[in-house]
N, C-alpha and C positions, 0 to 999 in steps of 0.2 A: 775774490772769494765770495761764494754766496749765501746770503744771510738765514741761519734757520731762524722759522719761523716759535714764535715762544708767546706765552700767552700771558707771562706776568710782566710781559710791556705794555704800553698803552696803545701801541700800534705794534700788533706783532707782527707784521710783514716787512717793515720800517726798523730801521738803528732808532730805536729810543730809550727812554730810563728804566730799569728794571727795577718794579714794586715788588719782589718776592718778600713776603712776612716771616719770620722765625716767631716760633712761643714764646719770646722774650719779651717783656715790657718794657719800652723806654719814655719815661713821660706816661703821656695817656694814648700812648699807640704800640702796638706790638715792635719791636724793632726790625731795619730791613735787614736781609740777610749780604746784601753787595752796599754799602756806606763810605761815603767818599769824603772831602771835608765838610764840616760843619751839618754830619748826618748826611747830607744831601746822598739823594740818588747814584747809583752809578749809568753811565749810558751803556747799553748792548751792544758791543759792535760787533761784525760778522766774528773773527777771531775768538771773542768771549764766547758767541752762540756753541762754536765748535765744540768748543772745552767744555761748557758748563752743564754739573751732574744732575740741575735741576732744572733743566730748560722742558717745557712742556708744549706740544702744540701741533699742531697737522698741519700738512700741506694746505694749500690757499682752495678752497673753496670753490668750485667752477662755477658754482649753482649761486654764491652769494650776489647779492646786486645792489645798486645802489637805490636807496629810497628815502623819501624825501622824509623831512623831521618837524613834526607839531611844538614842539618848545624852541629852536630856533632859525626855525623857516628854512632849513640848508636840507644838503643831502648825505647818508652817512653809508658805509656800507652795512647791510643788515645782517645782525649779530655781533656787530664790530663792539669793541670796549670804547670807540667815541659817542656811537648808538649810545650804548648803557650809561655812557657817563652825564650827555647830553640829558636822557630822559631823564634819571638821579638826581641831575641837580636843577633840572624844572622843575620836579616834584617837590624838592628842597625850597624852592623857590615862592611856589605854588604855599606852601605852607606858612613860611615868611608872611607872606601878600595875608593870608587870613587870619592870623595875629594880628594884624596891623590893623587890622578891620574890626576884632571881637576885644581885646584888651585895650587897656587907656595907654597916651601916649606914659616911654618912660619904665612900665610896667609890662610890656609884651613876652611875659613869658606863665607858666603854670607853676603856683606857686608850689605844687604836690611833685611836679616833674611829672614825665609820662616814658612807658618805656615804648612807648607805638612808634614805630620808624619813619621818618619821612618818604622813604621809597621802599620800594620793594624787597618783599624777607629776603628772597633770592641773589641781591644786589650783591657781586663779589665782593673780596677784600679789597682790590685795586681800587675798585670806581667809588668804596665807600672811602678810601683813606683821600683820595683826591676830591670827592666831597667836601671833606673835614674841612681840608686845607683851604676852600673856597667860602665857608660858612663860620670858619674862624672868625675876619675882620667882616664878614657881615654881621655877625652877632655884635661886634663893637660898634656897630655904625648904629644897628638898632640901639642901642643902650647911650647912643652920648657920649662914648668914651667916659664912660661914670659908673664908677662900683657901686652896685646894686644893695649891696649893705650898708656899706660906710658913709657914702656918700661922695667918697673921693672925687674929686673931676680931671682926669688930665688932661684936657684939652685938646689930646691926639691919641697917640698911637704910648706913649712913653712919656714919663715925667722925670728930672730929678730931684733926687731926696740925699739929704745929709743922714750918712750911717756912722754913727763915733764908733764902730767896729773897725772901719780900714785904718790903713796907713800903722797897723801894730796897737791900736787902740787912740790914736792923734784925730782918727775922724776925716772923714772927707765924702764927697758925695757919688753919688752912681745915677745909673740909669734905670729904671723900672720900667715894666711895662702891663698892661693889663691883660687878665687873664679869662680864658673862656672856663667855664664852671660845669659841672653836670648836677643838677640839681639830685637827679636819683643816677648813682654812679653807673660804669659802665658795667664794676664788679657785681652789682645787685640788680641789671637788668635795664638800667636806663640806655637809652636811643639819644640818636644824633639829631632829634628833632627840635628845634628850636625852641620850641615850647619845653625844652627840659634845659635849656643852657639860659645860662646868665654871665655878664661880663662883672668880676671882682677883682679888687688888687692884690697883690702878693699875698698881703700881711691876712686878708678875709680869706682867700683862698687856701691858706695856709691851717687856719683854724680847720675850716671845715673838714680837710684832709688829713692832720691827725686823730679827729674824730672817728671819720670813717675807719683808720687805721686801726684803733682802741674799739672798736665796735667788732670787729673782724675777730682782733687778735680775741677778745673775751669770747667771741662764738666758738672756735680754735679751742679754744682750753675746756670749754661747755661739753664739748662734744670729746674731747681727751679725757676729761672724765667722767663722763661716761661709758664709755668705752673702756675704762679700764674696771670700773663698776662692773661692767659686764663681763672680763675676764675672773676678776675676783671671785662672781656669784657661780666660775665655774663652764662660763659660754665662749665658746669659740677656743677654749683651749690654750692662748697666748696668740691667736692669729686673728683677732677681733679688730676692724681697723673700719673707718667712713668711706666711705668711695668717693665725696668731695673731696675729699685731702690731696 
């Protein structure tokens, strides 16, 4: 059977994993729409291409060609999502590297956050989600595996901690692992540039996050009443509503 070609693969001429995004949040990423175990991916195979209502993509290119690549010395086809993904995470990379050079060791990141992207506005969903997933445990490797607040150090990737919550309240210990942060959130405009992420543990990560939550929710209710302020005095009739909502 042969394969349509689809453009929220990584290779869409190629059986590979399909990135398609839904509105949904899961975590700090939109959720995928095809989720196999453990979230992961599902792969494309020609069968699926047939069926699926949202495969998108043209015929292959005649005019595409291959050309060579400034971030890692190879050749890609031009236009291709390895192209983009390649340049994306040079640029990523690129960014890294000059932190490392203007802030002290320990401290590489902007304490304000920044919402400036590391790559380009233009950068799809796909090549920015596969980004992420590349600049995750680099942000940890910049940082020491060390929460940037607290001070915590886990030594790796994961530490364990005694929780007197398990076991029915008897207590027992887990697994934890360090988290990537967004200094200025994605919800208020912060980017995936490094200089806006820091590495925190659970419990740090966890403050700041209902923060942000209670920050939201009070804007939510600001803007609910006034709005209805505005119905009251007579305006819009009962059809008065934000257009962020």
């Amino acid at each position: 059977m042969k394969l349509l070609p689809c453009h929220h693969r990584l290779l869409p001429e190629e059986e590979s994993f399909c990135w398609l995004e839904t509105s949904a949040s899961r975590g700090d990423r939109p959720a995928l729409v095809f989720r196999g175990d453990k979230d992961r991916p599902v792969r494309c195979t020609a069968e699926l291409a047939t069926v699926c209502p949202f495969r998108e993509g043209t015929e292959r290119r005649r005019g595409a060609k291959m050309v060579p690549c400034p971030y890692c010395h190879g050749r890609h086809r031009n236009g291709s999502n390895t192209q983009q993904l390649c340049e994306a995470w040079g640029l990523t990379k690129a960014a890294l590297a000059r932190l490392r050079k203007e802030l002290p060791e320990g401290h590489r990141y902007y304490d304000e956050g920044t919402i400036e992207p590391p790559y380009d506005e233009g950068t799809t969903p796909l090549v920015r989600r596969l980004v992420w997933q590349r600049l995750q445990p680099a942000v940890l490797r910049r940082d020491r595996y060390r929460c940037q607040d607290c001070g915590a150090d886990f030594g790796a990737r994961r530490r364990k901690v005694y929780d007197p919550k398990l076991r029915r309240g008897k207590g027992g210990y887990r697994w934890e692992s360090l988290e990537v942060h967004h200094i200025i959130a994605r919800s208020a405009g912060g980017s995936d540039h490094p200089g806006n992420l820091k590495a925190l543990c659970p419990s740090c990560h966890a403050s700041y996050t209902q923060e942000q939550a209670a920050v939201r929710t009070a804007e939510r209710r600001e803007r609910a009443g006034m709005l209805r302020a505005l119905e009251d005095a007579g305006y819009g009739d009962g059809g008065a509503y934000d257009p962020r909502d």
